[in-house]
C-alpha positions in Angstrom: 49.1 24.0 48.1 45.8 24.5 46.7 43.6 21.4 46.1 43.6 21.4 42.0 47.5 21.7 42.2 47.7 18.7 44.5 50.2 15.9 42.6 48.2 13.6 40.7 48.7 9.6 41.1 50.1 8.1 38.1 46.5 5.6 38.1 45.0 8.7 38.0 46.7 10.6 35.2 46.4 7.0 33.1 43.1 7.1 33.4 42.7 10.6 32.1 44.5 10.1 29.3 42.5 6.7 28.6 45.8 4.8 28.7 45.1 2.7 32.1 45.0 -0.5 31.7 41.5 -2.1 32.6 43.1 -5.9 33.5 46.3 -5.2 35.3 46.1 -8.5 36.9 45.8 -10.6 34.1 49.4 -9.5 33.1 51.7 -12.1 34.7 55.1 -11.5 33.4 57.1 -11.4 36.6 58.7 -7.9 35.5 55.1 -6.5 35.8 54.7 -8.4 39.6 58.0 -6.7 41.1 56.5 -3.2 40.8 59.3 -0.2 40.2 59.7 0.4 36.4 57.0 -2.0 34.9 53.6 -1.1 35.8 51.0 -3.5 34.9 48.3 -0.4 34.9 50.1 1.1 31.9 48.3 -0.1 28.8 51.2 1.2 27.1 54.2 0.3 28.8 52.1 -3.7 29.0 51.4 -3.6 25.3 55.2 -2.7 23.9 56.4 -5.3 26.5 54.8 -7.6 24.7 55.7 -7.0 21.4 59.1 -6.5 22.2 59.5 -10.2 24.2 58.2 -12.0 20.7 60.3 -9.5 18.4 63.3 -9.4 20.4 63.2 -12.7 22.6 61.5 -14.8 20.1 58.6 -15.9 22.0 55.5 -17.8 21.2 52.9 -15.1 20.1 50.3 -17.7 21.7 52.4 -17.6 25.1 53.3 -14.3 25.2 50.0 -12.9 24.4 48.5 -15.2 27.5 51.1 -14.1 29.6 49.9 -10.6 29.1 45.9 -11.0 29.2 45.2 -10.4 25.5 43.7 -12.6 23.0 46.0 -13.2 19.6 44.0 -11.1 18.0 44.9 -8.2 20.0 48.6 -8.4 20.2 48.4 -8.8 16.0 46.4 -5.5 16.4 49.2 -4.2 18.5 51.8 -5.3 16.5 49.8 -2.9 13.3 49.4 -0.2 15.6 53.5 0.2 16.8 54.1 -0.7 12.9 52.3 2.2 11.6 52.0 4.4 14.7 55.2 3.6 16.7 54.7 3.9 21.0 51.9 6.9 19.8 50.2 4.2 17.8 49.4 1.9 21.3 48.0 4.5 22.9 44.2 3.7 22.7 42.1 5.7 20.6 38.4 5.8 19.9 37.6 4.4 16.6 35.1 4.8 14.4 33.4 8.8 13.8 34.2 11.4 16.3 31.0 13.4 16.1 28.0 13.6 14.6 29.1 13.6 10.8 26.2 13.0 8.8 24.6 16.5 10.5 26.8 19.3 9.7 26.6 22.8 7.7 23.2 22.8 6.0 21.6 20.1 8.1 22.7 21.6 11.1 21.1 24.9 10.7 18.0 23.2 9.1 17.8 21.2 12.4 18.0 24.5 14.3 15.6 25.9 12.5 13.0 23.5 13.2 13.8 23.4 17.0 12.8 26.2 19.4 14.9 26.7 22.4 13.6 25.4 25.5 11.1 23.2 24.2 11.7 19.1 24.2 13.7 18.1 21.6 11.6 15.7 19.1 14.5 14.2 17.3 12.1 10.9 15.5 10.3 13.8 14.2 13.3 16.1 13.2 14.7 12.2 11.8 11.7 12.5 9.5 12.3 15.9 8.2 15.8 16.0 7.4 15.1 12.4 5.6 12.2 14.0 3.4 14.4 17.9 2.9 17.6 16.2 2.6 17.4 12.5 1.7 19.4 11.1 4.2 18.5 8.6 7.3 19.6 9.9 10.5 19.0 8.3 13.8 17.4 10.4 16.0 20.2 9.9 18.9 22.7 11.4 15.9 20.2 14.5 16.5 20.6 14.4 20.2 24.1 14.2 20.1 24.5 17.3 17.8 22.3 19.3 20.2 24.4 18.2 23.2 21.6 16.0 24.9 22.9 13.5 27.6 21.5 9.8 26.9 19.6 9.2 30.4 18.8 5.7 31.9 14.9 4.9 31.8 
């Protein structure tokens, strides 16, 4: 079998899909410490386990949620998500803006404009300009981001 067609471990494929749980030991229901069905990597599986012991079983939301790692806070967050969302509504999700949405269509090609291929990008500069043509205050890492340049570590 070829190496990328070689089975995947489930940790693995969890973690792709951003649905691996990042405490699995701070979930101590006994169901999650037997291994077999209940996996305690399974942000998924951990959080509808707990909603479903307090909805079904009645449990303290203060017990339950310490029995599962969480603060309250985030089982009442869980408990909106599988309201509005159902299972699909625990899976973890980024929030907030998924791109650079204050630079698109006009903005964009202006910033394209003003930058010549190959040369360093001067995105304060660029920051300056689009605030003086278009009126709006853009951080110059918003400009980076459009242009595909990778944050590096100083």
């Amino acid at each position: 079998m070829p190496p990328n067609e070689r089975k995947r471990s489930k940790t693995d494929v969890l973690a792709e899909d951003g649905t691996l749980n990042p405490t699995p030991s701070n979930v101590l229901d006994a169901k999650f410490q037997e291994g077999g069905f209940f996996d305690p990597h399974d942000a998924v599986q951990v959080k509808y386990e707990m909603l479903r012991r307090v909805s079904v079983e009645k449990g303290s939301i203060t017990q339950i949620s310490d029995e599962y790692g969480v603060s309250r806070p985030t089982f009442y967050q869980a408990r909106a998500d599988f309201e509005q969302g159902g299972i699909a509504g625990l899976v973890p999700r980024k929030r907030g803006p998924h791109g650079p949405h204050k630079i698109q269509g006009e903005v964009l090609a202006f910033l394209k404009l003003q930058h010549t291929p190959g040369e360093p990008l001067r995105a304060r500069e660029l920051a300056k300009l689009v605030r003086k043509e278009f009126g709006l205050d853009v951080h110059p890492r918003t400009i980076e981001r459009a242009f595909g340049v990778k944050k590096t570590v100083e």
